[in-house]
C-alpha positions, 0 to 999 in steps of 0.5 A: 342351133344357138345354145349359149349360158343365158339360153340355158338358164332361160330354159332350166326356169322354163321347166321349173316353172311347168313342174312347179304348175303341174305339181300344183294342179295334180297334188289335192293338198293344193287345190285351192282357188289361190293355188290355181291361179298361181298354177295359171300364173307360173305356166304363163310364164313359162309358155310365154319364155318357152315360145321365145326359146324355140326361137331364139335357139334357132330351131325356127326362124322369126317368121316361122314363129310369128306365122305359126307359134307366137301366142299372146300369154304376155297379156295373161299374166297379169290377170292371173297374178292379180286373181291370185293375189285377190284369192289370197286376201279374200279367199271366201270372195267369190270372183267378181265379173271385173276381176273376169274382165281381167282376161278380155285382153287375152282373148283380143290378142288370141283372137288376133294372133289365131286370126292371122295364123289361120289366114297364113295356114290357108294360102291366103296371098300373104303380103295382103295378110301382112298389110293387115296384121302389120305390126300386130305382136309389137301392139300386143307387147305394147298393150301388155306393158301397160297392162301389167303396169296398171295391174301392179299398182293397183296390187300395191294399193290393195295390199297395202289397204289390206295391211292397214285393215288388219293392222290391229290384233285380231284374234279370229282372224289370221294374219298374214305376212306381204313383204315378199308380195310387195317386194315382188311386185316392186321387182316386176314393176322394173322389169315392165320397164327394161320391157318397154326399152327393148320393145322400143329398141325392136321397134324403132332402130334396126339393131338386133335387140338381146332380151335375155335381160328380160327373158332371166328376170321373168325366169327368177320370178317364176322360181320365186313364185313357185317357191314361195307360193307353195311354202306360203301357202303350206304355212297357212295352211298349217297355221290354220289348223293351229289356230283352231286348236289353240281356240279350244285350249285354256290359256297357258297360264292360271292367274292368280288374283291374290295379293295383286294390284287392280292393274296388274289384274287388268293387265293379267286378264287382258294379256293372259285370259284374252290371249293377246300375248299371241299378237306379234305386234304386241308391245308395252305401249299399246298395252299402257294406252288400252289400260291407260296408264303409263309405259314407265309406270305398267313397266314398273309394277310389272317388274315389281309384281311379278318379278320379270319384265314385260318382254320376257313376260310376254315371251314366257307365255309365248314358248309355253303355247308352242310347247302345246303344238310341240307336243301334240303328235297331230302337228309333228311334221308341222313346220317351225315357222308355222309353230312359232308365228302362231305362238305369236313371235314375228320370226323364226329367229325370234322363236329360236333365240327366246325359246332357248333362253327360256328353256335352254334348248331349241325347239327342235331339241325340246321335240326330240327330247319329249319324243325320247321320253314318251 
């Protein structure tokens, strides 16, 4: 047996990966079309580095595992990813029969590989099989490159034609956050690439390939995958709820019409009584250009009229609607991102730092202390 560090990592991701999928396809909490497909996504991954494990280990010789083990879960991968980050985006979209398409290439290479497993299980004369099928698993590895290439590009695109559609505050609609997607996606892109060199080093030189490179990379997406799929998931789910509950609750301040100027109402009515102060992109220039007015002059009289300025003002309003979950017991186990991002901040870090210095604790300080108290 060959047991070395790159085959031990190799195989703890591999049973990261399996947990991570079985915990999602058993827990309800998770049963959502985006979830399974990430479920399907993370065990194609882990199939496919497992199937390469038993051999490379040795408990199976290279002919053994092409004549009765090698399964094709390469060409699946990419179909599973781009329905999960389709169901991400559009979760009330139904599956498209081209989005079913994605999966023709699977069902090829399956059909191919079974074909000769079959053909070899049944004594046919071998060396007639092999003139057949000759290079067959290197053409599907191939073929899946190119695919997964497609496929992540056309992600790239889709996520950033989504991103500039919700670019702009909407306070019905949820927005959601895609660094982490695009990140990842650049990082399989380059994977796709030391791909293709070693299957081009398998293919046309007689040396001995080391795929470990590839093998560890697919098991760190596999565990960022599971990870960030289900924390991502958790926060939106939580963040819904939020919502909801913040569309039924007054704004967290009363405006007071007297003794104001015309454009500090204005500016009261838009950021207060239409809740804008909740859009985390929100800034003093966009505010200036919908009341048309100036960025020097609005943030003049807001600091002459109502004695703070635009960012504080803005942030005040802000903490005290986190306030509002904070203290209600249906969201105690919510997390603080959820909490804070739906308060409108665009981080944790902002939350924490602009909650402290308008209250003078943390919010996890405030929980406490209003739970002490009641």
């Amino acid at each position: 047996m060959n047991f070395n560090l790159y085959n031990s990592i190799l195989f703890a991701g591999i049973l990261q990966g399996l947990l991570f999928a079985l915990v999602i396809l058993l827990d309800k909490k998770y049963k959502n079309k985006s979830t399974l497909c990430l479920a399907g996504l993370i065990a194609s991954f882990s199939l496919n580095n497992l199937q390469f494990y038993i051999a490379d280990i040795g408990l199976i010789d290279s002919e053994f595992f092409y004549d009765y083990i090698f399964t094709p879960w390469c060409l699946i991968i990419p179909s599973f990813f781009y329905l999960y980050i389709a169901k991400s985006l559009y979760p009330e979209k139904k599956t498209s029969f081209r989005q079913k398409l994605l999966f023709v290439p699977f069902f090829i290479g399956f059909f191919l590989s079974t074909t000769y497993k079959i053909l070899i299980g049944v004594d046919c004369d071998k060396q007639s099989v092999l003139n057949v099928f000759y290079g067959i698993p290197n053409l599907i590895e191939f073929v899946a490159i190119l695919f997964n290439q497609i496929v992540y590009v056309v992600l790239h695109f889709r996520i950033r034609n989504f991103e500039k559609a919700n670019s702009h505050y909407n306070h019905d609609t949820l927005r959601i956050k895609l660094t982490w997607l695009r990140r990842l996606i650049a990082f399989l892109f380059g994977l796709t690439f030391i791909w293709l060199y070693l299957m081009l080093e398998t293919a046309f030189t007689d040396t001995k390939v080391n795929f470990y490179p590839l093998w560890i990379g697919i098991s760190f997406v596999t565990y960022w995958l599971g990870y960030m799929g289900i924390y991502k998931f958790g926060i939106i789910e939580e963040r819904k709820k939020l919502k909801r509950y913040g569309e039924q609750t007054p704004p967290v301040y009363t405006i007071v019409e007297k003794q104001k100027s015309s454009h500090i109402k204005a500016f009261e009515h838009l950021i207060v009584g239409k809740k804008r102060y909740l859009d985390s992109d929100l800034t003093l220039d966009r505010i200036a250009d919908e009341l048309d007015l100036s960025n020097s002059y609005l943030s003049r009289i807001i600091k002459a009229e109502l004695g703070v300025g635009f960012v504080d003002y803005v942030n005040t309003l802000r903490v005290e609607e986190a306030k509002l979950y904070l203290l209600k017991p249906e969201f105690s186990n919510y997390t603080l991102v959820s909490i804070g991002i739906e308060a409108g901040f665009n981080s944790k870090s902002a939350f924490y730092s602009s909650f402290k210095k308008i209250t003078g604790q943390t919010p996890s300080d405030f929980k406490k202390a209003q739970q002490n108290l009641s």
